[in-house]
C-alpha positions as CSV (number, residue, x, y, z in Angstrom):
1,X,-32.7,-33.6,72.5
2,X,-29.9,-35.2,74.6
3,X,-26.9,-37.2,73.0
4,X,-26.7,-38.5,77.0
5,X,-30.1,-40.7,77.5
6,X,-30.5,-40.7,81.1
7,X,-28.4,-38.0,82.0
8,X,-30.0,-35.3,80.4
9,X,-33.6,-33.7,81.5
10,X,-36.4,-33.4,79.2
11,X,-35.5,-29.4,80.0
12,X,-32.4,-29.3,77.6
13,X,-31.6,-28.5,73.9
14,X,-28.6,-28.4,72.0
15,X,-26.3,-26.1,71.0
16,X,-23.7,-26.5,68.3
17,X,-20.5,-24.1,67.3
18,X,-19.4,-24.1,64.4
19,X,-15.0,-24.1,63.8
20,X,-14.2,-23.0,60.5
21,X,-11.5,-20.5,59.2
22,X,-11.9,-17.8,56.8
23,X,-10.1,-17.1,53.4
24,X,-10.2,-13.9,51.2
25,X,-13.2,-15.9,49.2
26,X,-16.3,-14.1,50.9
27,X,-18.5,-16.1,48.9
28,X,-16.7,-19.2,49.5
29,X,-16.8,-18.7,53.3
30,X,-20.7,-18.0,53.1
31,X,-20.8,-21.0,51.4
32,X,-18.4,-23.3,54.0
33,X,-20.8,-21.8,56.8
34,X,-23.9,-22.5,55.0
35,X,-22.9,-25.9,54.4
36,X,-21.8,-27.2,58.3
37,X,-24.8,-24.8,59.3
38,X,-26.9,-27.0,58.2
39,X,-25.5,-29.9,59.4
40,X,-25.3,-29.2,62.9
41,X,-29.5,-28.5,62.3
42,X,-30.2,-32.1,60.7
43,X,-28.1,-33.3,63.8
44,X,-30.3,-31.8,66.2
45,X,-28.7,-28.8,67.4
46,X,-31.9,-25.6,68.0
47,X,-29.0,-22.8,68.4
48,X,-25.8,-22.4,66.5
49,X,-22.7,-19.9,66.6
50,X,-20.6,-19.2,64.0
51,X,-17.2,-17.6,64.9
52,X,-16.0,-13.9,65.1
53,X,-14.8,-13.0,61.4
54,X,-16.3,-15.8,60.0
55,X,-16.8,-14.2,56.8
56,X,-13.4,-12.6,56.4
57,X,-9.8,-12.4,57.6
58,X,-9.1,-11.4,60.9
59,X,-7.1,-8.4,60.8
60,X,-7.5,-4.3,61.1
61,X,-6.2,-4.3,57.1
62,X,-9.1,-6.2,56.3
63,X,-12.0,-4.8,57.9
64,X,-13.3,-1.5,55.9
65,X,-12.3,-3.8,52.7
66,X,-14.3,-6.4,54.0
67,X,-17.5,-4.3,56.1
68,X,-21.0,-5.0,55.2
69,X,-24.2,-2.8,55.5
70,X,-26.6,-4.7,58.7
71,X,-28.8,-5.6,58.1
72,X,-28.8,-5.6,54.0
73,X,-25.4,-7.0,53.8
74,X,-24.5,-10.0,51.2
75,X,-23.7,-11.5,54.9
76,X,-26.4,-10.7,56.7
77,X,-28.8,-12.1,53.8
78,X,-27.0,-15.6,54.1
79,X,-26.9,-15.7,57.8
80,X,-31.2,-14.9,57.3
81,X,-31.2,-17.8,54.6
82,X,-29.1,-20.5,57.3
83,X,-31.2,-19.6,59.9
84,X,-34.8,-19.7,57.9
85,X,-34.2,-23.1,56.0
86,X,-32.5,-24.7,59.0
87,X,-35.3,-23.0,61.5
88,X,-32.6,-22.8,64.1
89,X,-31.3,-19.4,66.0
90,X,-28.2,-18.7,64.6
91,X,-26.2,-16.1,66.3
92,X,-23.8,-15.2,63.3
93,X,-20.2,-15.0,64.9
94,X,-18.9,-11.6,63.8
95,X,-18.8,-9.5,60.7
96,X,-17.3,-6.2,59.6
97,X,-19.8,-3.7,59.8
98,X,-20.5,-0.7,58.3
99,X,-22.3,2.4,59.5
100,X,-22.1,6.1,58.1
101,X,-18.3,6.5,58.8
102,X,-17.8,4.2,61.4
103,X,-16.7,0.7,61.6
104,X,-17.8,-2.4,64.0
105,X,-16.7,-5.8,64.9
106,X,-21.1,-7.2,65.0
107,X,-22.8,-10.1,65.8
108,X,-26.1,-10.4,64.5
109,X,-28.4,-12.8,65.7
110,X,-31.2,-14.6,63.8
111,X,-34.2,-16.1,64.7
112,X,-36.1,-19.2,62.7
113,X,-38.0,-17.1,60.5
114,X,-34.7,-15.7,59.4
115,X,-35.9,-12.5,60.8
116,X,-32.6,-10.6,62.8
117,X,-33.7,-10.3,66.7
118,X,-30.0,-9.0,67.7
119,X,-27.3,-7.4,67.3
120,X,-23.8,-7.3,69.4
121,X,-21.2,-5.1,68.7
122,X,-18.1,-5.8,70.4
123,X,-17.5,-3.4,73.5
124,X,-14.0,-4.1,74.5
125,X,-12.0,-3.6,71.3
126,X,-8.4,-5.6,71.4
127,X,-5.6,-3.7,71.8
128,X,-2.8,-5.0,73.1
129,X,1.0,-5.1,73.5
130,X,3.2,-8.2,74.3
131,X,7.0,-6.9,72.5
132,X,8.1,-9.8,70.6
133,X,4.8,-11.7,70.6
134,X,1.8,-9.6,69.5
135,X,0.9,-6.4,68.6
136,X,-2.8,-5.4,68.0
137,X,-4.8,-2.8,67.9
138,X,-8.8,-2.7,66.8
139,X,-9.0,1.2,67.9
140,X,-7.3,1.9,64.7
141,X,-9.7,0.5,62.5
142,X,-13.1,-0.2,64.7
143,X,-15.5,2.0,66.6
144,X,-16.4,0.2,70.0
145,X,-20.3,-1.1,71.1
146,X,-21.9,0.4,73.6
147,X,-24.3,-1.7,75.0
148,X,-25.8,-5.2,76.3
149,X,-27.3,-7.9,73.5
150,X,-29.7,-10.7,74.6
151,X,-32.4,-12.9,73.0
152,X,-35.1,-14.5,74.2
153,X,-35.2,-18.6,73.0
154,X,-38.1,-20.7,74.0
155,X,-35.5,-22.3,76.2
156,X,-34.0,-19.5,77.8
157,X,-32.5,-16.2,77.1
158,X,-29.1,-15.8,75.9
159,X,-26.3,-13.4,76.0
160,X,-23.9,-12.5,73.8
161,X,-19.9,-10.8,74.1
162,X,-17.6,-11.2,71.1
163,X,-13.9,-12.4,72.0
164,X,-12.2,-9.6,74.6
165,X,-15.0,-9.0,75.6
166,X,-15.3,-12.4,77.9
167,X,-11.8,-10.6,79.6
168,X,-14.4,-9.1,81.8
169,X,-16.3,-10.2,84.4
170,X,-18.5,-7.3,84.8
171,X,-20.1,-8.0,81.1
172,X,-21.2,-11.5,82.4
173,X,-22.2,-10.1,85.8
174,X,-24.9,-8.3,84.2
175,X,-25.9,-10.6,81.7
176,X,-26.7,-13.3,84.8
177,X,-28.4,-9.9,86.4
178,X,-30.7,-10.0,83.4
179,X,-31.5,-13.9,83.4
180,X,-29.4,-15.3,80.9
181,X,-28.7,-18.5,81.1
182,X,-26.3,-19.1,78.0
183,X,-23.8,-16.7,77.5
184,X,-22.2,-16.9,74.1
185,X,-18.5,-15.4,72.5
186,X,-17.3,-15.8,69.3
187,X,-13.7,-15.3,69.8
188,X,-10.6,-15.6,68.0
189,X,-7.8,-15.9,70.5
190,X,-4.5,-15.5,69.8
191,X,-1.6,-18.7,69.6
192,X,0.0,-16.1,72.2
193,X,-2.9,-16.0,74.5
194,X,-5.5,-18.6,73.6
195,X,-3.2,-21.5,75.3
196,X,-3.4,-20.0,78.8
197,X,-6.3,-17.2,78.2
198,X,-8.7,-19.0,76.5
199,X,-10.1,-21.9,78.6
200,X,-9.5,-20.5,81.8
201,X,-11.7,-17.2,81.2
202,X,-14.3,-19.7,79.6
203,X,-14.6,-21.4,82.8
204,X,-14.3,-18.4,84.5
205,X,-17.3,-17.0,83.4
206,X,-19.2,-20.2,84.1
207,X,-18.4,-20.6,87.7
208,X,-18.9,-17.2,88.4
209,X,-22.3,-17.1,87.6
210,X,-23.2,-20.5,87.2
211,X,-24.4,-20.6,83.5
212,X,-23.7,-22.2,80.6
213,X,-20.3,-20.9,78.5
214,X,-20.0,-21.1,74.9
215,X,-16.4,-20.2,73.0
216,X,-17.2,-20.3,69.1
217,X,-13.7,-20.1,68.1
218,X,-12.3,-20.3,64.0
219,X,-10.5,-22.6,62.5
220,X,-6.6,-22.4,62.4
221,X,-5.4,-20.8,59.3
222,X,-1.6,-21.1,59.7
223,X,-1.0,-19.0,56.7
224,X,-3.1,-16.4,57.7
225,X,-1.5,-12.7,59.0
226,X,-3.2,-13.4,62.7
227,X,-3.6,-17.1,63.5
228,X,-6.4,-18.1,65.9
229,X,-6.1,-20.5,68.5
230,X,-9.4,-22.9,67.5
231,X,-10.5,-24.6,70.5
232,X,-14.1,-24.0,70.6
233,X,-15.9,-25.0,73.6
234,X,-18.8,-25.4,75.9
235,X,-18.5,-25.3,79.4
236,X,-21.3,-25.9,81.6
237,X,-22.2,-24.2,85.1
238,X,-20.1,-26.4,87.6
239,X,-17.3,-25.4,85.2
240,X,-17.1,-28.5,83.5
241,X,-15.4,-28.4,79.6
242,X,-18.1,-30.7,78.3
243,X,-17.1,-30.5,74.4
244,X,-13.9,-29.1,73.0
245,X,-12.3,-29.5,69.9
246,X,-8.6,-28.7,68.5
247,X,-7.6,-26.4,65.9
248,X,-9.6,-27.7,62.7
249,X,-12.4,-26.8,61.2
250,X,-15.5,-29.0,62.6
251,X,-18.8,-28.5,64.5
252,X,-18.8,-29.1,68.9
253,X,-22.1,-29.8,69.8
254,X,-23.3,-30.2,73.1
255,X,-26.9,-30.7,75.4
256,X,-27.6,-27.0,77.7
257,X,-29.2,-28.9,80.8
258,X,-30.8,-26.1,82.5
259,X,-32.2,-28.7,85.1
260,X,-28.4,-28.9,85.8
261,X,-28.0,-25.3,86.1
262,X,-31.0,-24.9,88.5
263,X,-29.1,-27.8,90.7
264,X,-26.0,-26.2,90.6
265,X,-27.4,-22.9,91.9
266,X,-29.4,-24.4,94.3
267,X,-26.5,-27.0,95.2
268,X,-24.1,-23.6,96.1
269,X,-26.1,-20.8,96.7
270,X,-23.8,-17.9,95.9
271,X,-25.6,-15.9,93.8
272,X,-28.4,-15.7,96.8
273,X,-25.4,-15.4,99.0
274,X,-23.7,-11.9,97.9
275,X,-23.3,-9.1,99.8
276,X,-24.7,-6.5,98.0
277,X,-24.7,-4.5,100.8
278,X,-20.6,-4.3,100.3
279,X,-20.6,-4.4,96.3
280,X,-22.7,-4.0,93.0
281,X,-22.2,-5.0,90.0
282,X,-24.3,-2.5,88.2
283,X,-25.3,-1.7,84.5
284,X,-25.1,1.8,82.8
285,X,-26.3,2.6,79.9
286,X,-26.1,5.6,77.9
């Protein structure tokens, strides 16, 4: 489906993020993401990202209060519900998660039958130091992920990284290595760095390996302890921002042209082009 007739191929679906921000009410932010879910669905969209922390505060105080058993979680049992009645993929922004003693920043990933096909946890934790901005450390609370997440779609295959993680180009390298043409972060940027950080590693990530960007951002929350920049976006392979909205709450929905993609690639070559005899990117896994 294509919101563009005539600019769109017949090889294209869409995608909607979802911007909302999350309160202390668990249940009341299962509900607000159950709600626009299925929205985006009657509107069209076949895949749909919820934001990191969607179902709790963003903040190393709140994660063990807030963590959540994957896949038996009260979470986890809404996200299966959104994505089974809506019959979209729904790759379920982040949640606490807990396991034996140790706790992750997840993404879990849903497929129509409500069934979970994937699960992310966030490999580059966030911990970082600007005196007299921010302060931030997810080591103290969180364990970090150690390896690559994608799913197969009938449209394509898609990767996922949550937030930091889209700091490094490497993760994307790999994920184009394995034939993803989507790559998808749920990310809630800082008002220190999401104004310069945010946009520009979005793009970043889409030039570099001519896909298709997604940045499922949450709401602003000014009250809130860490305040997230918002922003969500989709940028497409030429490194176009095709759909970005501000700092409320609302869905961005936009068409993933992979017709477009295919031009781009075959418009500037540089994936063919590298010279691997001079440098890799290479995965390891453990």
């Amino acid at each position: 489906m294509c919101d563009q007739p005539g600019k769109c191929s017949s090889n294209s679906f869409k995608f909607a993020t979802i911007q909302i921000g999350a309160g202390t009410d668990k249940a009341l932010n299962l509900q607000r993401a159950a709600s626009l879910v299925a929205k985006a669905a009657k509107d069209g969209a076949k895949v749909v990202s919820l934001p990191e922390c969607f179902n709790s505060p963003y903040g190393t105080e709140y994660f063990k209060l807030y963590a959540e058993k994957v896949p038996d979680g009260e979470s986890c049992r809404s996200l299966a519900s959104m994505a089974r009645q809506n019959q979209i993929y729904l790759i379920g922004g982040s949640i606490p998660e807990a396991d034996g003693d140790n706790l992750y920043n997840t993404c879990t990933i849903w497929g129509p039958t409500g069934d979970l096909i994937g699960k992310h946890r966030k490999v580059h934790l966030f911990d970082v130091n600007i005196p007299g901005k921010i302060h931030f450390q997810e080591s103290e609370a969180l364990t970090p992920g150690c390896s690559y997440t994608t799913f197969d779609t009938p449209f394509c295959k898609i990767g996922v990284g949550i937030c930091y993680d889209i700091c490094f180009a490497e993760l994307a390298g790999v994920y184009a290595q394995k034939g993803c043409k989507v790559l998808v972060y749920p990310g809630a940027f800082s008002m220190i760095t999401g104004p310069t950080h945010w946009e520009l590693h979005l793009r970043s990530r889409a030039v570099d390996n001519q896909i298709y960007v997604v940045g499922a951002a949450p709401a602003r929350v000014a009250t809130a302890s860490y305040v997230a920049w918002g922003h969500s976006s989709v940028v497409d392979p030429w490194g176009t921002v095709l759909t970005e909205t501000d700092e409320k709450e609302g869905i961005v929905q936009a068409d993933i042209d992979l017709d477009f993609l295919e031009d781009v690639r075959n418009q500037i070559p540089f994936i063919k082009q590298k010279r691997l005899d001079m440098y890799e990117t290479v995965e390891k896994t453990q």
